[in-house]
N, C-alpha and C positions, 0 to 999 in steps of 0.2 A: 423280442427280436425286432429291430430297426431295418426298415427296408424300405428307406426313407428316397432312394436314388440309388441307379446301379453304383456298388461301391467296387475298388480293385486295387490291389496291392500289388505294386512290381517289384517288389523285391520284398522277403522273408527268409529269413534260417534258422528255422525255430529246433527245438528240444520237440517235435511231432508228437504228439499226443490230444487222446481222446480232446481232457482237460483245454485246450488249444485250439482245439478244430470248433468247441461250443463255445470258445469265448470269440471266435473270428463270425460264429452264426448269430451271436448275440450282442455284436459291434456293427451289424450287415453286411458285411462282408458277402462278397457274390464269387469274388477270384481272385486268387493269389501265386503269383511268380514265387515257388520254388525256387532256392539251389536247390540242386541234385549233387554236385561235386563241384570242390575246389582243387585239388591237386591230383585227383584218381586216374588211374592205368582204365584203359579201354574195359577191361575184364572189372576192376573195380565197379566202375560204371554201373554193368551189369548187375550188379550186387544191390548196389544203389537203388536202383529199379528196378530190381523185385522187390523189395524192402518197399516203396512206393506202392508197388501190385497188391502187397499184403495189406496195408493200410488200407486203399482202397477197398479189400474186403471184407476188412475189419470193421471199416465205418462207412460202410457205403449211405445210410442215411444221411451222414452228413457232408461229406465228398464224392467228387466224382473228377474221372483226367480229363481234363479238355487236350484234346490233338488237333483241334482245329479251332475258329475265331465261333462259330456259333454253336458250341457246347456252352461256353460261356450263361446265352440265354436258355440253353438247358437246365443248364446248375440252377442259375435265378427262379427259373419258374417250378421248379421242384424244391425249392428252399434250401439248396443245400450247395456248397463250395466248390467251385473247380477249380484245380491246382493243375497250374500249365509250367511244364519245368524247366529249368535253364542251368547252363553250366556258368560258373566264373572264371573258367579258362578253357583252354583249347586242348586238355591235356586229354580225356575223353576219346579224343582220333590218334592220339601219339602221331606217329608219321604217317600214315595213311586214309588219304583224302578219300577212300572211300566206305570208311569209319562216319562224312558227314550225312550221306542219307540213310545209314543203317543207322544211325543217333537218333533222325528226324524220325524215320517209321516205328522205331521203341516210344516215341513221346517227346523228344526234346527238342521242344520249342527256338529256344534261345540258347546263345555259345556266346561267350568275351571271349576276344582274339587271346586278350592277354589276363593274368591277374598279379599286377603291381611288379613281376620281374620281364625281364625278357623272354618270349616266350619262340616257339619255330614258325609265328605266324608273324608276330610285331612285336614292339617294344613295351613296357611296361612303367608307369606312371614315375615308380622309383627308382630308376636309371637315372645315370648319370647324363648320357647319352641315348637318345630320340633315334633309332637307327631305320625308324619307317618301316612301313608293310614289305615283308620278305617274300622271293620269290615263291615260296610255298603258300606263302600268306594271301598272295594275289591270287594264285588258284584256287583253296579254298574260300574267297572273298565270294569269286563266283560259282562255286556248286554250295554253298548256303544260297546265295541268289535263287538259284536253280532247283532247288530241295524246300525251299520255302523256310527256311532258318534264319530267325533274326541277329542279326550284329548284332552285338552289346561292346562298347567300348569305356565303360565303367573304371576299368581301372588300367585305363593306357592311356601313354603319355601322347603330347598334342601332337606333331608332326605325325604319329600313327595313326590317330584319328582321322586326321584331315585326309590322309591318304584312303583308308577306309573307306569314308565317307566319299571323294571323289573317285575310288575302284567299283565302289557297289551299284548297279544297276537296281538297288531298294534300298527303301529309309534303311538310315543306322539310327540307333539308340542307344542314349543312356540311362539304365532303368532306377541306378541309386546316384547321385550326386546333386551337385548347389553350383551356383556360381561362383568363382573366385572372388567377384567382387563382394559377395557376405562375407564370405570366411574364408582366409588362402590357405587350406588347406591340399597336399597334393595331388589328392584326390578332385580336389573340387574343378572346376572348368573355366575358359578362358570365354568372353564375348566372344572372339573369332571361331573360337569351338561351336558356340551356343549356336552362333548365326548359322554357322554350318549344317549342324543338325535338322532348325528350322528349314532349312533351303531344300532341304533332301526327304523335305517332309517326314522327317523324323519325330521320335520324343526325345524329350526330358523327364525323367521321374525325379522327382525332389525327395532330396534323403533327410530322414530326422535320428541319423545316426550320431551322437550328440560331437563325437570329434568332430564332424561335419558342419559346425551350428558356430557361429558366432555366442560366445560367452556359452558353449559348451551344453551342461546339462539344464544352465538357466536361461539357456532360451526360450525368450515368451511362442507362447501361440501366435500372438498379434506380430512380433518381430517374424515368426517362420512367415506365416501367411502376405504379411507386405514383402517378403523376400521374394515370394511367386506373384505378387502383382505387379511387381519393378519386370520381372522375367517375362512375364505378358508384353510389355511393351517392347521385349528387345524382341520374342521369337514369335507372338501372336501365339494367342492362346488355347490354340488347337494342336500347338505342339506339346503342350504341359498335363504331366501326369503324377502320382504318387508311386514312391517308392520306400518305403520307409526304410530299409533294411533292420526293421526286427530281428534280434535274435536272440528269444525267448528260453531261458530254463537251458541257456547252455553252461556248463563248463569252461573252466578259463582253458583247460586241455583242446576245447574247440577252437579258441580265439587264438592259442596257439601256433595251432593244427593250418587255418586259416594264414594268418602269417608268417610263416615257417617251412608249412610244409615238408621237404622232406630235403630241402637244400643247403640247410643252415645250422651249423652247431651254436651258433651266436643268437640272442632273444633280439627279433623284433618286433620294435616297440611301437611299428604302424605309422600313425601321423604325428608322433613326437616322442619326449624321452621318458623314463623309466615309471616314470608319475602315471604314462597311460598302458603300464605293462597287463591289468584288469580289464575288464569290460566298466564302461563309464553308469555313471549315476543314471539313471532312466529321466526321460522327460516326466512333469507334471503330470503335461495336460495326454501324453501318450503313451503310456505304461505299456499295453498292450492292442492288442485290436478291435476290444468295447470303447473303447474313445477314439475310434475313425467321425462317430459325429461330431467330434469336437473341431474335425476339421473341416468338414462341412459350415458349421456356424461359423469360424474365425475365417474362412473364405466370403463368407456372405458380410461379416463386418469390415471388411475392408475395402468395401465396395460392388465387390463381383455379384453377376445376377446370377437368375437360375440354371441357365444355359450353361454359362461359363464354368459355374459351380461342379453342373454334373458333368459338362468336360474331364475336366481335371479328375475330381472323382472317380471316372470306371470308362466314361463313350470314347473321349480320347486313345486306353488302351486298346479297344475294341476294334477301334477304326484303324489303329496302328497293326495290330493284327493279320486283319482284312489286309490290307495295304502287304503285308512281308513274309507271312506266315502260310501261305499257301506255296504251294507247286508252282513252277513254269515248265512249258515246253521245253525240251532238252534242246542243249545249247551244243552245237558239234563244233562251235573254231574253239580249240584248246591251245590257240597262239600265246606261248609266256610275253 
């Protein structure tokens, strides 16, 4: 077991098992962003998260929930994982904004306004049209504020973002994605985005989801890693985090499930045509969560020191946490 620097994973959606939980203790892994749901009704949710509760007391030696930024050094110092959870869309609160702090007091850390379609809060990556943060969307902007719930804008499109980002009175983040400039993938983000994020004292989490990657599955280490040292200089490197978006031991019914949802009698095919209807080849060098120190060393060879290293690594997420993830004072002007 490698416990080489706090490690942390923002984004995972694994096939959850034993099996999984000892390959993320025996990679070092200290914390990992959960999905909880991508398309589920408020009640689903619920399901969701006792499915989580049992886990947790299934495997309590090796997990535990973090609800707050310093469970995190609970997990670490007891050798064992803490799974902090997060939604990929908004769908969780259905239309009822006060859906967001009964979300947050069950465990859920993090919510995306959107994932990939239009959603009742904002618009989604795959639109045609960018219709920006929605009257609804504005008031939930601010009781996540208020409830301590981090944005995720992962999979919405830029004018939502930007607006996001200039509505929130806390960092926004993006827990899985790249720049556009590696790979123009739809998913992936613009410099004006990137800046923004940085300015709002946000993250980045870098994905090594291989659609995501330049030359795909055959993307080097050393290519991913210079990909986050060019991203250093555009957002300074205390905005930069990992996100791999793992998803382990699923089902093509999940990748589906995930794309699909429950909107569409037509197969989408994600970030291109019918060639990526499966889930992609795995990386080399990142098969699963025992080679997180692979990332470690291909950060160090590309220059970065230690500091920086364990930035990006786990302190980054931590401090982002700290930063978004807690309570405010209740906010009484509900001026739309």
């Amino acid at each position: 077991m490698s416990r080489e620097m706090l490690t942390i994973d923002g984004l995972q959606y694994s096939n959850w098992s034993r099996d999984i939980f000892e390959q993320m203790r025996e990679g070092g892994l200290d914390a990992v962003h959960a999905t909880l749901v991508y398309h589920e009704t408020t009640r689903e949710t619920l399901s969701r998260l006792g499915e989580w509760n049992r886990r947790f007391e299934a495997h309590a030696d090796l997990i535990i929930p973090v609800h707050q930024p310093s469970d995190i050094a609970r997990a670490r110092s007891s050798g064992r994982i803490g799974v902090f959870l997060g939604a990929q869309n908004c769908s969780p609160i259905e239309d009822d904004i006060d859906m967001v702090e009964v979300m947050r007091d069950l465990g859920l850390m993090i919510m995306q306004l959107t994932y990939n379609n239009q959603s009742l809060l904002a618009c989604g990556c795959y639109e045609a049209e960018d219709s920006g943060i929605t009257r609804f969307g504005r008031q939930v902007i601010r009781e996540m504020n208020r409830v301590g719930m981090v944005i995720d804008m992962s999979h919405s499109a830029e004018r939502s973002t930007l607006e996001a980002i200039e509505l929130s009175s806390r960092p926004v983040i993006i827990s899985h994605a790249n720049p556009a400039t590696f790979h123009p993938a739809k998913r992936n983000k613009s410099d004006k985005v990137l800046k923004a994020i940085a300015e709002c004292n946000g993250l980045l989490g870098f994905s090594a989801y291989p659609f995501h990657l330049r030359n795909g599955p055959d993307c080097t280490l050393t290519e991913y890693c210079e990909m986050i040292a060019r991203t250093a200089d555009l957002m300074g490197v205390e905005h930069l985090a990992i996100g791999t978006d793992l998803c382990q031991n699923q089902p093509t019914s999940v990748l589906d499930w995930m794309r699909n949802g429950r909107w569409s009698k037509d197969m989408d095919y994600g970030e291109g045509s019918a060639s990526n209807a499966g889930w992609p080849r795995p990386l080399t060098w990142l098969k699963d969560s025992r080679d997180l120190p692979n990332l470690i060393q291909g950060l160090r060879n590309v220059g970065m020191n230690e500091d920086e290293v364990a930035g990006i690594m786990g302190c980054n997420w931590v401090a982002l946490l700290e930063r978004s993830a807690t309570p405010q004072a209740s906010n009484t002007d509900w001026a739309a």
